[in-house]
C-alpha positions in Angstrom: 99.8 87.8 70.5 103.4 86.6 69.7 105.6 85.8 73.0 108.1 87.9 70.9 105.7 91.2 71.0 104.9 92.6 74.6 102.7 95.1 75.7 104.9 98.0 77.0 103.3 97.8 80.6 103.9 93.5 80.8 107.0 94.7 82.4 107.9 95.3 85.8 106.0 98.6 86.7 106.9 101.5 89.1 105.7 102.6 92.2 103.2 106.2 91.5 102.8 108.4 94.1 98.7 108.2 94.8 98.1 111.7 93.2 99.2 110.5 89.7 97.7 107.2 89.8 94.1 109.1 90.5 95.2 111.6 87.8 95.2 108.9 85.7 92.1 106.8 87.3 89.7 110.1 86.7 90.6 110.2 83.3 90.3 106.4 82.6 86.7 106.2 84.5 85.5 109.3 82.2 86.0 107.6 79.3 84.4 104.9 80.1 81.6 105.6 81.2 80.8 107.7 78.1 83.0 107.2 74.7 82.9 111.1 74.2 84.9 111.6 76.8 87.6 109.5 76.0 89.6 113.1 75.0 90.6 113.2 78.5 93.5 111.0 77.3 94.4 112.5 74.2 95.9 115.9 76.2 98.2 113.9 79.0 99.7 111.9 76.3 100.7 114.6 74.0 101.9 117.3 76.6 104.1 114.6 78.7 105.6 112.8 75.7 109.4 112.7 76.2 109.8 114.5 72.6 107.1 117.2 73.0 109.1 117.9 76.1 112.5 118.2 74.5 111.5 120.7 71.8 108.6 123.1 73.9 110.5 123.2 76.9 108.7 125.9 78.1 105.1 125.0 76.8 103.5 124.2 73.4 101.8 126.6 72.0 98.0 126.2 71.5 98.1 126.9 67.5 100.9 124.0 67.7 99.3 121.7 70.6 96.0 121.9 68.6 96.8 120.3 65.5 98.5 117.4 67.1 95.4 116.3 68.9 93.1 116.9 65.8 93.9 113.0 64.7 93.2 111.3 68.1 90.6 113.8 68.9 88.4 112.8 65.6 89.6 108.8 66.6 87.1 109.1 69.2 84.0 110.6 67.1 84.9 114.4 68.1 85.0 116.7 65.7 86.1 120.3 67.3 89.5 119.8 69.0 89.7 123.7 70.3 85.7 123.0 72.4 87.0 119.4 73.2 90.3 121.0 75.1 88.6 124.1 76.9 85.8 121.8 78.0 88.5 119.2 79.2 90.6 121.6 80.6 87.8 123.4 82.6 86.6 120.2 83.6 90.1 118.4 84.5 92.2 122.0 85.2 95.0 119.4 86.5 96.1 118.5 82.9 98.1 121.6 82.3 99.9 124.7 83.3 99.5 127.2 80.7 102.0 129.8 80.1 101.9 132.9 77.6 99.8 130.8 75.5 102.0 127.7 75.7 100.8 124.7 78.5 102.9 121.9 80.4 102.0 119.1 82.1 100.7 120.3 85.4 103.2 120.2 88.6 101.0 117.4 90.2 102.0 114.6 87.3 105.0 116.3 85.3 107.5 114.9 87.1 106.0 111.0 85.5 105.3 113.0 82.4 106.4 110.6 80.3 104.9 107.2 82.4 101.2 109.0 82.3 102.1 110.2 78.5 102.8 106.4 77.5 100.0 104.9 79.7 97.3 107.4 78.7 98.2 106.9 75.2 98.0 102.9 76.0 94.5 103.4 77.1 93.3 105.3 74.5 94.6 102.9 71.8 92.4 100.2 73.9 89.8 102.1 74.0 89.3 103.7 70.3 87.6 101.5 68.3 85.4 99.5 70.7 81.9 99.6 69.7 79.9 102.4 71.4 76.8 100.2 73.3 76.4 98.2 75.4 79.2 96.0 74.7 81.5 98.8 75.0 82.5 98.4 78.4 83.3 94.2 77.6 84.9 95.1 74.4 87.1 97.6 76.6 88.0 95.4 78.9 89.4 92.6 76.9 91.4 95.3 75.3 92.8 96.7 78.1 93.6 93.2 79.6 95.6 92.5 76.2 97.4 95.6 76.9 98.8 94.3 79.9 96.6 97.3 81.4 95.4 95.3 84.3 94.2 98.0 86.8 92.1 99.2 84.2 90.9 96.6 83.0 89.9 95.9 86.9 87.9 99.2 86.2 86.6 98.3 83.5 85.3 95.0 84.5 83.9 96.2 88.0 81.3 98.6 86.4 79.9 95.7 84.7 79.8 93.3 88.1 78.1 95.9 90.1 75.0 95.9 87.7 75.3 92.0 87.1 73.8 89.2 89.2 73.5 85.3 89.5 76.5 82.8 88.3 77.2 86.1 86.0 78.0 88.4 89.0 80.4 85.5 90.2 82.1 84.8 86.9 83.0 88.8 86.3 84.2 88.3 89.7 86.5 85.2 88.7 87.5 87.7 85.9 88.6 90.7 87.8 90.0 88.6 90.4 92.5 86.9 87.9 93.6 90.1 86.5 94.1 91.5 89.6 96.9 88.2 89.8 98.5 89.3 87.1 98.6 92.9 88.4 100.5 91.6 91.1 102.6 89.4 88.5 103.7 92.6 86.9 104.4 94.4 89.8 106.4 91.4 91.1 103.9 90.8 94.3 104.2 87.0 94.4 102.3 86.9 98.1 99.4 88.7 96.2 99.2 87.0 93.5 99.4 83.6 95.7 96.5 85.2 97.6 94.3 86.8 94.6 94.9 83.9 92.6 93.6 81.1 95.2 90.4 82.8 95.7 89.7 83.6 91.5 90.8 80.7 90.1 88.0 78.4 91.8 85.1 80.2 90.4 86.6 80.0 86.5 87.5 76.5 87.2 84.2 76.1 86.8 83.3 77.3 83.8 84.7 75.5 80.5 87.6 78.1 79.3 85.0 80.8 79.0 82.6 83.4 80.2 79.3 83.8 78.5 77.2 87.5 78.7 75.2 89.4 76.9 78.3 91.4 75.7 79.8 89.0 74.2 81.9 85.5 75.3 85.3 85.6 77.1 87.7 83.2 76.1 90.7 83.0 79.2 91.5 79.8 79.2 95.4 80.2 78.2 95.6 83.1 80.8 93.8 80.7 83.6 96.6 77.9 82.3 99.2 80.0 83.1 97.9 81.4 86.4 97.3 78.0 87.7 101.6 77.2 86.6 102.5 80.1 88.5 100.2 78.5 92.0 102.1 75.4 91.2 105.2 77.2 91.0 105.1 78.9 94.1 103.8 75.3 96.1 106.8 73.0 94.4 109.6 75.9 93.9 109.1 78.9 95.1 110.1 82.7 93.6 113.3 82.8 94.9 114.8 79.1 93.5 115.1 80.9 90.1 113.8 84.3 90.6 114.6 85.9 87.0 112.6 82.9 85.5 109.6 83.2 87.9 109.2 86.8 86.3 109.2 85.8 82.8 106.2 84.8 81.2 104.3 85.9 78.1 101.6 88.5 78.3 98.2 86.7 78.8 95.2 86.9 76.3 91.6 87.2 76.2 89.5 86.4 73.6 86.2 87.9 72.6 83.5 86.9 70.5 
């Protein structure tokens, strides 16, 4: 990825109360543990979208709201939008508030409609596409870690280490411990990055740039480069020498193959 192009969550991100940031955890844990249900996403990110908003402030009607979803529904290999949105609905009744026919976001996450809109669109864009077996989960997380999407990926990542074992187990740990760094990098957590990072960076060190399973290979040697800069950073200079240049850095990369 060009340093010029950045994911839209590489920036600094904002503090969610905890009920949206499980809103949006239940959604992202559906989907992956079964591609199907990856349409929990597609309703969040139409009903909070800043526009949608603007024109239906007091709901979008179903004949309207529908249509929309028809595209990202049939992204994901679903076919019937209208069973896909009562099932989701019945099983998630915390994605809307419907009205005479017309739904809003529900109370508990309107008020970051448009955050959860934007990041629950963000994950189903890493998400559509992956393959659907048993490298799905890999394939995911690589996306969402090029995304800039590093709690998910975290998610993502931790399914896979809790049915792993051996020098595998330990390098999925590396893994999720270096993008729980640059979770802290993004939230501007320099003490937990310092922390995360110390006790990560030993166990990819020993690998050669890459992590081999039977998913496929993971490439992070840039993203380990830069990690280890920022250690060295913090030892020699410290954040707040030059605190606006600390925080810049282009988004890291994984590669799979």
């Amino acid at each position: 990825m060009s340093e010029n192009v950045r994911p839209a969550f590489w920036q600094r991100q904002p503090a969610l109360p905890m009920e949206v940031r499980r809103f949006i955890r239940a959604r992202l844990e559906d989907s992956l543990q079964d591609p199907l249900r990856r349409t929990v996403l597609v309703w969040p990110t139409i009903l909070g979208a800043p526009r949608q908003l603007e024109s239906h402030p007091y709901g979008i009607p179903l004949d309207e709201f529908l249509p929309q979803a028809k595209g990202m529904i049939g992204a994901v290999g679903v076919k019937d939008e209208k069973a896909a949105w009562e099932e989701d609905l019945s099983r998630f009744p915390d994605t809307a508030e419907g009205r005479d026919a017309c739904w809003l976001p529900h109370p508990l996450w309107k008020s970051f409609a448009g955050y959860v809109s934007l990041r629950c669109g963000v994950i189903l864009l890493a998400l559509t596409g992956q393959p659907e077996d048993e490298r799905y989960l890999l394939a995911s997380a690589v996306s969402l870690f090029n995304l800039s999407l590093f709690h998910e990926c975290h998610e993502a990542l931790e399914l896979l280490w809790r049915r792993a074992e051996g020098d595998l187990k330990k390098g999925l740990q590396g893994l999720i411990l270096l993008t729980c760094g640059f979770h802290h990098q993004q939230c501007h957590r320099s003490s937990g990055m310092q922390s995360i990072w110390k006790d990560g960076i030993p166990q990819l060190s020993l690998e050669d740039g890459a992590l081999d399973t039977p998913w496929g290979r993971v490439g992070y040697a840039e993203s380990l480069a830069m990690a280890l800069r920022r250690l060295e950073w913090l030892k020699t200079t410290g954040v707040d020498e030059d605190p606006a240049r600390f925080w810049e850095m282009p988004p890291p990369h994984w590669e799979l193959r």
